[in-house]
Steps between C-alpha positions, in 0.01 A plus 500: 500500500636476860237256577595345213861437598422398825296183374775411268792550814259309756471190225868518438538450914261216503615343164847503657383329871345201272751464216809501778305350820843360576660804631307551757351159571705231385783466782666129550714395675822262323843405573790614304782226454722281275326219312820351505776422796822313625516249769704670764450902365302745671154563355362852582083532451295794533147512620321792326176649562386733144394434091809268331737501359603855665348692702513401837217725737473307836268757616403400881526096372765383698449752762188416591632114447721536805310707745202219438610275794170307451529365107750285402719536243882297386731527281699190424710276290344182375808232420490212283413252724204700634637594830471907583704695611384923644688796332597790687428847328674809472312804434644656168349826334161407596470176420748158654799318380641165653720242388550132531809256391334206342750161612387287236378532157110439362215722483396766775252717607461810681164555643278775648177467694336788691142480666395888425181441701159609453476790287251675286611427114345745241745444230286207287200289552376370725576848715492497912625355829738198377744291734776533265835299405829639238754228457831520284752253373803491290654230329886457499698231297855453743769297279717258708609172518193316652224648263149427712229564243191625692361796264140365528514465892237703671513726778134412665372876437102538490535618144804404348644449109710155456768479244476234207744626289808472643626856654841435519559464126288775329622672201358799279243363268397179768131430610455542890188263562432521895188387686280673745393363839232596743548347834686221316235463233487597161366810443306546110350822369784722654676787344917497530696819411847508335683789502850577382794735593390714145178528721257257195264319605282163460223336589434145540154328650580163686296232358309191659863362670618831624797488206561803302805622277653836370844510262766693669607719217821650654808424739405690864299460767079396418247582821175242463265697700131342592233566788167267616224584705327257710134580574470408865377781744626450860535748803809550676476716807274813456597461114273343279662366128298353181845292396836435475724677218809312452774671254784291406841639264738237311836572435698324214808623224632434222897512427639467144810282438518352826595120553597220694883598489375884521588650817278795638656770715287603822358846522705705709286632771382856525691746708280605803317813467325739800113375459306805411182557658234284312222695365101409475396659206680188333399464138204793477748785447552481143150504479419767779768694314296456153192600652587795661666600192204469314283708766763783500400489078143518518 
């Protein structure tokens, strides 16, 4: 009988690693802002490091981001007319807010890039010693007089989602079609994640252009979510790597009843907070916690 329960326990452990791989696993990392701005008004962003919509768990992310003096990361604001401009950040509970105060109006974006390095990935296939990439960007519609439409401008990451539809004018119930690029090209056979703040998701396969297309259900904030590995061993050092993992996160939103008169009040920004120490279990203690559970049962 006790043997008995402790087969059914230890398939209840493992049925729970595969059905919710995410909670250990699936960390990204995606910036938190307003879809929507005013020329002239503070916007506040927040880079965030953890599963969206909420729960932020930086583990050692950023940490190790900064001590890293040989890998190269930015964090920047991408204007309308394509020039860039570097965003300071402010450590927040964690994670890092800035802010910016866009002039004119048009269509922004906020972009991440880190270089994370060789590393040895076990968490899908192909599994080993990868040279790998995460980039982040967030579109933001600013109202103002001059209105400089540049939604499907790109940003010149390795792997990177372009905007068709246009971002600054998305509604509840409106078909996001975007476009994924691969050093500049095209990029068919893919698979692109959207997820939304009730935490739903769907999946859409890029076909022979690179164009896919998901309907945003909702008003809130959608993360598009895609990664591509690129078979091409190399050596770097003493480090050996069979390929390059690039992981890239689109931000977009939705806001119902907004329009051309419709004026959007900035987000106030957050009132600084001590930084606690950042821990490294990061996302495996829900699931450490589960499992030890289940051993204490058995």
């Amino acid at each position: 009988m006790r043997k008995t329960r402790k087969a059914y326990l230890l398939s209840l452990v493992l049925a729970f690693i595969l059905v919710f791989p995410s909670m250990a696993f699936a960390h990204e990392t995606y910036i938190k802002m307003a879809p929507f701005g005013e020329a002239g008004q503070a916007v506040t962003v927040e880079l965030i490091r953890g599963h969206f919509p909420a729960t932020p768990e930086p583990g050692s992310y950023f940490e190790e981001m900064l001590e890293r003096q040989d890998l190269e990361w930015r964090f920047y604001l991408l204007h309308p007319d394509g020039t860039t401009e570097d965003l300071p950040l402010t450590p927040y509970n964690g994670n890092y807010i800035s802010s910016f105060v866009p002039v004119t109006g048009g269509d922004y974006q906020v972009v991440f890039f880190r270089d994370r390095g060789i590393r040895d990935y076990q968490h899908g296939e192909p599994a080993g010693m990868q040279q790998m990439y995460d980039t982040v960007k967030a579109y933001i519609h600013v109202h103002g007089e001059e209105d400089h439409e540049a939604f499907d401008r790109v940003a010149g990451l390795q792997l990177e989602i372009k905007a068709v539809s246009d971002t600054g004018h998305l509604h509840p119930g409106d078909v996001f079609e975007g476009q994924l690029l691969y050093q500049g090209a095209p990029l068919a056979g893919a698979t692109v994640t959207l997820t939304g703040e009730d935490e739903a998701t769907e999946v859409a396969e890029t076909d022979q252009q690179g164009h896919f297309s998901f309907t945003l259900p909702g008003q809130g904030a959608y993360m598009l979510k895609t990664a591509y590995f690129e078979d091409a061993p190399g050596t770097a050092g003493d480090l050996e790597y069979i390929g390059f993992r690039n992981t890239h996160v689109a931000m977009i939103g939705t806001l119902a009843g907004y329009g051309e008169g419709a004026t959007v009040p900035a987000p106030a920004a957050p009132a600084p907070q001590a930084v606690t120490p950042i821990s490294s279990t990061g996302g495996g203690f829900n699931v450490a916690a589960f499992l030890a559970a289940a051993v204490l049962l058995l």
